[in-house]
N, C-alpha and C positions, 0 to 999 in steps of 0.2 A: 528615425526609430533608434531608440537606445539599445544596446550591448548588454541584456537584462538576462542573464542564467534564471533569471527566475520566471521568463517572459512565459514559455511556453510547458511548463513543466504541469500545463492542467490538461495538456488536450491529450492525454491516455485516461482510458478508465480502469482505474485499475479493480473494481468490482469482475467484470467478465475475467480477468486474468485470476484472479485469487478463487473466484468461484468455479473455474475450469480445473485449477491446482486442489482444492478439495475435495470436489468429485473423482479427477484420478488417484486420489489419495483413498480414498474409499475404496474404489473399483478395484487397485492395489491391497487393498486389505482383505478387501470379500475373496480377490483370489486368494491370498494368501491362509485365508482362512477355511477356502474351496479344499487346498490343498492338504489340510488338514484332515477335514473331514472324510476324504478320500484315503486317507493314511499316503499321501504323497509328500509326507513332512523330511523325506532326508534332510540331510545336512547340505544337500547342493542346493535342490528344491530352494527350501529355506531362505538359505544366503542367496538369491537369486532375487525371492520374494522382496525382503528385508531391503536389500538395496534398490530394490523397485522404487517401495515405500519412500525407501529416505531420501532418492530423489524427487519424486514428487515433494516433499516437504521440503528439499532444500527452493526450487520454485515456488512452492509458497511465502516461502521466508522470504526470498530475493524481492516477490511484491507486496510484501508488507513494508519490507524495508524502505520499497519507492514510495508506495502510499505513506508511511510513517514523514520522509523527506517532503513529500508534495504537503502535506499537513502543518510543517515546519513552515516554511513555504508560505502557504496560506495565511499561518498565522505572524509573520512578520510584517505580509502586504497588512492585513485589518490593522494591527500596530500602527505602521505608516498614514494606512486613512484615517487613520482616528485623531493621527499626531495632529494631519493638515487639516482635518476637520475642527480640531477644537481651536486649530492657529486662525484659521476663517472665522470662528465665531468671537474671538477676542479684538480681528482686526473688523468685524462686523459692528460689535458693541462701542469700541474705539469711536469708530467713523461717527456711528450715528448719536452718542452719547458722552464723548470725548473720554470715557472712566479709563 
């Protein structure tokens, strides 16, 4: 087995991680927006709320980021099959037709 960085980079799903990241992203908001409605809007409150949020988001980011790489990824292997696919049909047509 070859030394392939790119061998295993499909076996997370990164759907359940991003869709767990935007639901707390939400749940961060409605508090934050709970907060409001409450009149519990200080300036601590707040900045408490806000950096909730923007962690949530930077997790989100972080798995897009992977999903964006695994995509890369993806599309370099189809690249490659397509390369030795079309290399098989020329030495296919070759063999059996000499062209």
């Amino acid at each position: 087995m070859r030394d392939d960085p790119d061998q295993f980079i499909f076996t997370i799903d990164y759907r359940v991680e991003i869709a767990m990241a935007l639901c707390d992203t939400r749940e961060a908001i409605r508090k934050a927006l709970g907060h409001i409605e409450r009149q519990e809007d200080g300036p601590l409150t707040m900045q408490r709320s806000i950096k909730d949020i923007e962690s949530h988001i930077l997790i989100l980011e972080s798995a897009l980021n992977e999903l964006r790489g695994s995509l890369e990824v993806a599309q370099r292997m189809a690249a490659r099959v397509r390369q030795q696919r079309d290399e098989a049909l020329r030495m296919l047509i070759w063999a059996k037709y000499g062209l």
